[in-house]
C-alpha positions as CSV (number, residue, x, y, z in Angstrom):
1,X,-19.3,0.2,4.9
2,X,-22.3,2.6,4.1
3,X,-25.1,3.1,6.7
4,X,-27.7,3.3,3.8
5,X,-27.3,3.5,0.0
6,X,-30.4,4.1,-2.3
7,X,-30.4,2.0,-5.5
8,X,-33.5,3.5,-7.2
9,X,-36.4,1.9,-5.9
10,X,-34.8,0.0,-2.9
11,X,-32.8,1.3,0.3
12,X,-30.0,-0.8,1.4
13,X,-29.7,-0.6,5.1
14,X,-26.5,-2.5,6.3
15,X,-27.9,-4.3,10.1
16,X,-25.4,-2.6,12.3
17,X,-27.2,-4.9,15.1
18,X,-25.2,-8.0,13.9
19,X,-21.8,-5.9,13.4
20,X,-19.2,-7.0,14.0
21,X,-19.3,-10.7,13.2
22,X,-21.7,-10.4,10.0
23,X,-22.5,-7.8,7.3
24,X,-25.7,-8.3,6.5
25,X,-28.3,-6.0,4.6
26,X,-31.8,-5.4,4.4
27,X,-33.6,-3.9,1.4
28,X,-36.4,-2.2,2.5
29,X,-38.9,-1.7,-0.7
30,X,-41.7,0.0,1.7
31,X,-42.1,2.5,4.4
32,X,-43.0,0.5,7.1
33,X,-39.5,-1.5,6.5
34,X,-37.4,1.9,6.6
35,X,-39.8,2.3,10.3
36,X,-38.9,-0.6,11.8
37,X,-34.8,-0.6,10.4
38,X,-35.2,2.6,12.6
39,X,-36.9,1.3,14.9
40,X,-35.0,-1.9,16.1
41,X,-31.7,0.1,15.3
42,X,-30.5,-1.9,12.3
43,X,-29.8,2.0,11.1
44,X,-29.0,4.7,14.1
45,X,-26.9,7.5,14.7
46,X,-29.5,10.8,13.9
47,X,-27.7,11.9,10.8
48,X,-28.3,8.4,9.4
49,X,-31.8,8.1,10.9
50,X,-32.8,11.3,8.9
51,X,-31.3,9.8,6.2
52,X,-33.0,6.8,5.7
53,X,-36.3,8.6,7.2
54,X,-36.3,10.6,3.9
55,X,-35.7,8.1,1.8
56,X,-38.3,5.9,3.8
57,X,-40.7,8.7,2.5
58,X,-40.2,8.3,-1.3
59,X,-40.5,4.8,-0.6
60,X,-44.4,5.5,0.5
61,X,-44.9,8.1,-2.5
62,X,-43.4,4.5,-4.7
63,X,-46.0,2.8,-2.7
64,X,-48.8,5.1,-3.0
65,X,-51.4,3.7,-6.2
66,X,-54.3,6.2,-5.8
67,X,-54.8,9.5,-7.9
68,X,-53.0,12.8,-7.4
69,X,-55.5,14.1,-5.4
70,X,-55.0,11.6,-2.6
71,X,-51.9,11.9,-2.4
72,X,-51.1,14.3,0.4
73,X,-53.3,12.2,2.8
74,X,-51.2,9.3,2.3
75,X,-47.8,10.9,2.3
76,X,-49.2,12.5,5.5
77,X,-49.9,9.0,7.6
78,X,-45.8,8.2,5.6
79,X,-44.7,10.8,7.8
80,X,-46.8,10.1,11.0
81,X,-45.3,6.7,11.2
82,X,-41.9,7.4,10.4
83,X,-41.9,10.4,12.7
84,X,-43.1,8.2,15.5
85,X,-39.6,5.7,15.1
86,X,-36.8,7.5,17.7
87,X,-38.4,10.5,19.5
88,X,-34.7,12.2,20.7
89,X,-32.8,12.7,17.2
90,X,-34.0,15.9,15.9
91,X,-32.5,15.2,12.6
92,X,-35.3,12.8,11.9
93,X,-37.7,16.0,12.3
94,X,-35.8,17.9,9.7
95,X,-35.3,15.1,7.3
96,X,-39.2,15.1,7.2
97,X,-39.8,18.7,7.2
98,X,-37.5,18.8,4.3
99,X,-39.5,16.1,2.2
100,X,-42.8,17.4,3.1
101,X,-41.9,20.6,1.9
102,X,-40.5,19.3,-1.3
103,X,-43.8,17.5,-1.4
104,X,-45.6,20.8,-1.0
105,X,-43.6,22.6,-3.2
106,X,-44.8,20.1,-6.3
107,X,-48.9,20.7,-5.5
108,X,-48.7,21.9,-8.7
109,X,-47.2,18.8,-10.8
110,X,-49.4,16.5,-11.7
111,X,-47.6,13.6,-12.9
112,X,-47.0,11.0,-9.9
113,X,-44.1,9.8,-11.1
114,X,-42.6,13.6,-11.9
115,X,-43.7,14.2,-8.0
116,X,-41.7,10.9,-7.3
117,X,-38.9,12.3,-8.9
118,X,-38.7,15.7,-7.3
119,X,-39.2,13.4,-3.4
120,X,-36.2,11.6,-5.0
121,X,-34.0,14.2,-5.7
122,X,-34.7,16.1,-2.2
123,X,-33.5,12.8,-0.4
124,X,-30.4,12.8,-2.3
125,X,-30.0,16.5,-1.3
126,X,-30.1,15.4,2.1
127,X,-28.1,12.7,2.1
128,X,-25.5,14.7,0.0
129,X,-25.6,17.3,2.4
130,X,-24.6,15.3,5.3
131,X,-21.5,14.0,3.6
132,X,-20.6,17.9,3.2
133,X,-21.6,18.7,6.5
134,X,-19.3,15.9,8.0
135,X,-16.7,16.5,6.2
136,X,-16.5,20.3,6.9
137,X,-16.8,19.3,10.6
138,X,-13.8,17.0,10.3
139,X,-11.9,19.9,9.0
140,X,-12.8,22.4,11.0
141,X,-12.6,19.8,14.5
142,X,-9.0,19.1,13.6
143,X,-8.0,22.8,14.6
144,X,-8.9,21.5,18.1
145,X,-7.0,18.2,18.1
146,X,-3.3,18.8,19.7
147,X,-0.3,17.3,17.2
148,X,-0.2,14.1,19.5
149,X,-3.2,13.6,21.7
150,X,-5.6,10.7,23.3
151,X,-9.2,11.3,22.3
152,X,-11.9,9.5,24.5
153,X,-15.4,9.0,22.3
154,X,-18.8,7.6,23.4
155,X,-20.9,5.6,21.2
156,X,-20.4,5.2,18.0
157,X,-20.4,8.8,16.0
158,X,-18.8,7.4,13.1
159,X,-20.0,6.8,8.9
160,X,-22.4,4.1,10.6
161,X,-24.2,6.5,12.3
162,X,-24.2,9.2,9.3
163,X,-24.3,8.8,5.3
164,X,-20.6,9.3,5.5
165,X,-17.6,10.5,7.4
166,X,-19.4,10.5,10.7
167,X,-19.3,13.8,13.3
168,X,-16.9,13.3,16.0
169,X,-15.1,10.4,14.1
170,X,-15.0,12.6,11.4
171,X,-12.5,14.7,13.5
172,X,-10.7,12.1,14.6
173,X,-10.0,10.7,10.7
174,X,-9.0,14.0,9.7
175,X,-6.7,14.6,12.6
176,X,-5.4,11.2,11.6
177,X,-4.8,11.7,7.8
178,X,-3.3,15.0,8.2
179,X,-0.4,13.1,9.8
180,X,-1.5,13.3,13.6
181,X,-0.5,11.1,16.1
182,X,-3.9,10.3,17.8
183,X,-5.3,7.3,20.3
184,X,-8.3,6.3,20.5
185,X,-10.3,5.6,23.8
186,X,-13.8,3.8,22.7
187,X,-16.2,3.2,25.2
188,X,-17.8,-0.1,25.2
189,X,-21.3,2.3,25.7
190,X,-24.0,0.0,27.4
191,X,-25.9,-1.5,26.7
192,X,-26.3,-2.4,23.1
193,X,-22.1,-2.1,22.9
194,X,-22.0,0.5,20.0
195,X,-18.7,1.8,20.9
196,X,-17.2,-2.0,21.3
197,X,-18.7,-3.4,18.2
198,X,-18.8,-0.3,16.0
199,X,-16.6,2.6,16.6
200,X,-13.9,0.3,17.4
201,X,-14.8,-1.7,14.5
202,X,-14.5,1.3,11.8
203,X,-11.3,2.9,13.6
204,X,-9.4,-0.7,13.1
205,X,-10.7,-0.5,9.7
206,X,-9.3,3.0,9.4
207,X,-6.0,1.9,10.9
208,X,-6.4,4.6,13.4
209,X,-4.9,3.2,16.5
210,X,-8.1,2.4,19.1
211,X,-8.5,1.0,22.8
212,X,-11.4,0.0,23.9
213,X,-12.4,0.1,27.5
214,X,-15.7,-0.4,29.9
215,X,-17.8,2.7,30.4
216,X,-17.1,2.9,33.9
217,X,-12.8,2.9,33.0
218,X,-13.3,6.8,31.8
219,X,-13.0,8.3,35.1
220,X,-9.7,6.3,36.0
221,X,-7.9,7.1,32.4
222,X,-8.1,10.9,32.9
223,X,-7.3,10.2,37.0
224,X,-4.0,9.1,35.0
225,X,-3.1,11.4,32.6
226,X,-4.4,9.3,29.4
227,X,-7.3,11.5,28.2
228,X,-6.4,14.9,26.8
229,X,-10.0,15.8,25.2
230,X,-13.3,13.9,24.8
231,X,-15.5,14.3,21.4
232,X,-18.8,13.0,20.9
233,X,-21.6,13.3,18.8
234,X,-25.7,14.2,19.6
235,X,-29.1,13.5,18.6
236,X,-30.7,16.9,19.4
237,X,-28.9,20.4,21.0
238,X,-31.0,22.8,22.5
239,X,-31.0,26.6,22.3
240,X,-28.8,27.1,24.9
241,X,-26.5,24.5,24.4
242,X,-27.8,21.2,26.4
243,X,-27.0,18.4,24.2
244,X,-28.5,14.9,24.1
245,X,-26.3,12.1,23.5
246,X,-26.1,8.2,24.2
247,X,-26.7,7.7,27.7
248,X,-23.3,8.3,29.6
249,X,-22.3,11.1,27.9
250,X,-23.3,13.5,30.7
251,X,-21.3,11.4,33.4
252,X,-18.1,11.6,30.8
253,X,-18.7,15.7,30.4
254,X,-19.0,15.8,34.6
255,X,-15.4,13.7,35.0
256,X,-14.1,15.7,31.9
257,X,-14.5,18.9,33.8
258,X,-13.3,17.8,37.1
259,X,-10.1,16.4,35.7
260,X,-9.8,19.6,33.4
261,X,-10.1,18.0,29.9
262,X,-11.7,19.5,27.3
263,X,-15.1,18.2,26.1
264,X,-16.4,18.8,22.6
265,X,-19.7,17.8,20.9
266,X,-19.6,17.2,17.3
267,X,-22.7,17.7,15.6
268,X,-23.8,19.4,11.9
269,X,-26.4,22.4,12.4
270,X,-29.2,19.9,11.2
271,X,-29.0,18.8,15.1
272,X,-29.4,21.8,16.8
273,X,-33.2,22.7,17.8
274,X,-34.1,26.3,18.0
275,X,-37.7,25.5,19.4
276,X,-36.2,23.6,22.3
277,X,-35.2,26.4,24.9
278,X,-33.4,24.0,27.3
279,X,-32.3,20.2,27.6
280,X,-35.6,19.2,30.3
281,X,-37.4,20.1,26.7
282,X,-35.9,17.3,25.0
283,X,-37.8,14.0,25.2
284,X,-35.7,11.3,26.1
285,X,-36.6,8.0,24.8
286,X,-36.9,4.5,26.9
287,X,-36.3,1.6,25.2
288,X,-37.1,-2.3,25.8
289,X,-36.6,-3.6,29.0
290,X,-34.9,-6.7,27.3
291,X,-31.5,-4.9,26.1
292,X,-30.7,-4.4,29.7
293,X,-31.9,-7.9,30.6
294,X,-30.2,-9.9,27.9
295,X,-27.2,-9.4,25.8
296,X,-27.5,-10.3,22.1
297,X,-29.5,-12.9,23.5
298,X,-27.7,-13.9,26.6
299,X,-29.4,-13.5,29.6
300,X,-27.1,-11.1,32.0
301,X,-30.0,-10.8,34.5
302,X,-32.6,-12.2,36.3
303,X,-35.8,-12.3,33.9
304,X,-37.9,-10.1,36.3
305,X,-35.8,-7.5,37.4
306,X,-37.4,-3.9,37.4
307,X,-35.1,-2.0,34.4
308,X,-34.9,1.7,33.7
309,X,-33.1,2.0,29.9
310,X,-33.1,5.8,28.6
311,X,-31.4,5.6,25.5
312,X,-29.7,9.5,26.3
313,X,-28.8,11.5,28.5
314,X,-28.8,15.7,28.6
315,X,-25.4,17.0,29.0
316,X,-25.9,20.4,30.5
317,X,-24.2,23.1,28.6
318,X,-21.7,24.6,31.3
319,X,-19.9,21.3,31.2
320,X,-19.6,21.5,27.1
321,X,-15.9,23.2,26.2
322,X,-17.2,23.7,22.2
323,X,-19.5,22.5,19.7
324,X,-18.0,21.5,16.0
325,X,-20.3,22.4,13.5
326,X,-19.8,22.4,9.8
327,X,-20.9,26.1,9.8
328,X,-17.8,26.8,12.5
329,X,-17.1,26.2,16.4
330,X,-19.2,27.7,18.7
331,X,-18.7,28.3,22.3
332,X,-20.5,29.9,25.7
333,X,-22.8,31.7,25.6
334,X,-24.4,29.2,23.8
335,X,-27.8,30.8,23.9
336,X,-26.4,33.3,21.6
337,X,-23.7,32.1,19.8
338,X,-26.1,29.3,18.3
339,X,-28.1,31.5,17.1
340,X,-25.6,33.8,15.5
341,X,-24.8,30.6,13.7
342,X,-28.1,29.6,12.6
343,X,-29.2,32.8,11.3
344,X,-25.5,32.9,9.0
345,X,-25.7,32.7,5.8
């Protein structure tokens, strides 16, 4: 299954909201269609979101029927509205820096549809370079996976939440394939269920062997023994290492370190935030009141109740063992070591 897939004048978004009991797509041919997809979460994870974000862009340059001259002031309210879709995934951000700049780049062009093309290609060169990056973090996260281990992951940080591969799942199929005996610990991740309906959903489908268990089951399973590392993915890192994630991540890294177990974050460099100097910098998104009310419909609480629904949570760097990039793993001090890594070539 592919998060997105661009077939030349159309994005095909597969609607992970009705996973797993229907595959069903929607092809946006506008903007405002890639906005909402974001929006409502028929496409998430932030390697995905910047994805479709840049692809969402072309799809306004396709949409745009004035003269050359006008065209940065409409490509301009493109980005406004696709920037405004999930405020916590950085990679959004960079997606649309990346197009814009393209777009800047091509002033000089004056053939819409040769500008078209050049918005194209730059999309493609994001997307492609998320399949490298993942796949380079797989390989270079299974140096940190023991021969026979149980991983514990939050969320869903798998090829639904990326172009391809995924970040932390991308570890775990590598560790897999190259003939490890791994278990899988998915939490059910509350409360739109992405670890119960997704990551457990594309692990089965891997044949990697998978458990899924409530979120509030981690604490008990490393009590006993049965976790020996956690991975995850994020939506933004800071400068010195704080790392959003789904929310529950920072309760996971607190009970990692207090039963000793190592907790990595799996994320490509396209995540991590220079101009962010600490985690309270990172805006955390609040979402509906009605996915804590209701579940896929179903009421699971009184219609009136107050509700407080953060989409993350900022895991504080001292609790984080290691961060897989595909550029390497980095590890305390953060505050340096990320930007030795930013700066390599």
């Amino acid at each position: 299954m592919k998060s997105i897939e661009w077939l030349g004048n159309v994005l095909r978004i597969l609607d992970q909201t009705k996973l797993p009991r229907e595959t069903a797509y929607r092809d946006a041919v506008s903007y405002e269609e890639v906005a909402e997809a974001i929006e409502t979460m028929e496409v998430r994870g932030a390697p995905a979101i910047g994805a479709a974000a840049a692809y969402g862009y072309v799809l306004g340059a396709l949409e745009y029927k004035g003269d050359r001259e006008g065209l940065k002031d409409f490509m301009e309210v493109v980005q406004t509205r696709l920037a405004q879709t999930r405020p916590t995934a950085v990679n959004l951000f960079w997606a649309l820096r990346r197009m814009e700049d393209r777009l800047r780049e091509s002033r000089e062009i004056e053939d819409l549809d040769d500008v078209r093309k050049a918005l194209i290609e730059e999309a493609d060169n994001i997307a492609e370079d998320d399949r490298r990056m993942n796949r380079l973090i797989g390989e270079l996260g299974n140096e940190i996976v023991p021969e026979k281990s149980n991983i514990l992951t939050h969320c869903n940080a798998g090829a639904l939440a990326t172009v391809e591969y995924g970040t932390a799942l991308s570890v775990i199929r590598i560790a897999h394939s190259s003939g490890k005996a791994i278990r899988v610990y998915a939490d059910e991740t509350r409360p739109l269920l992405q670890g119960a309906r997704l990551t457990a959903l594309e692990l089965m489908n891997d044949k990697i062997p998978v458990t899924l268990i409530a979120d509030n089951m981690a604490g008990f399973l490393m009590q006993q023994g049965k976790v020996d590392l956690v991975i995850v993915g994020a939506d933004r890192i800071a400068a010195n290492g704080d790392t959003a994630n789904k929310i529950g991540t920072y309760s996971l890294a607190v009970l990692a370190q207090a039963h000793e177990v190592p907790f990595y974050v799996a994320a490509p460099t396209s995540t991590i935030d220079l101009k962010v100097a600490t985690g309270q910098e990172i805006p955390i998104e609040e979402r509906a009141a009605k996915e804590m009310r209701e579940c896929f419909g179903v009421p699971m609480a009184p219609d009136e109740v107050s509700v407080y629904n953060p989409a993350f949570d900022v895991t504080p760097a001292k609790y984080i063992t290691g961060i897989i990039t595909e550029k390497g793993i980095v590890t305390a001090p953060y505050s340096v070591n990320l930007l030795k890594l930013m700066v390599r070539s």
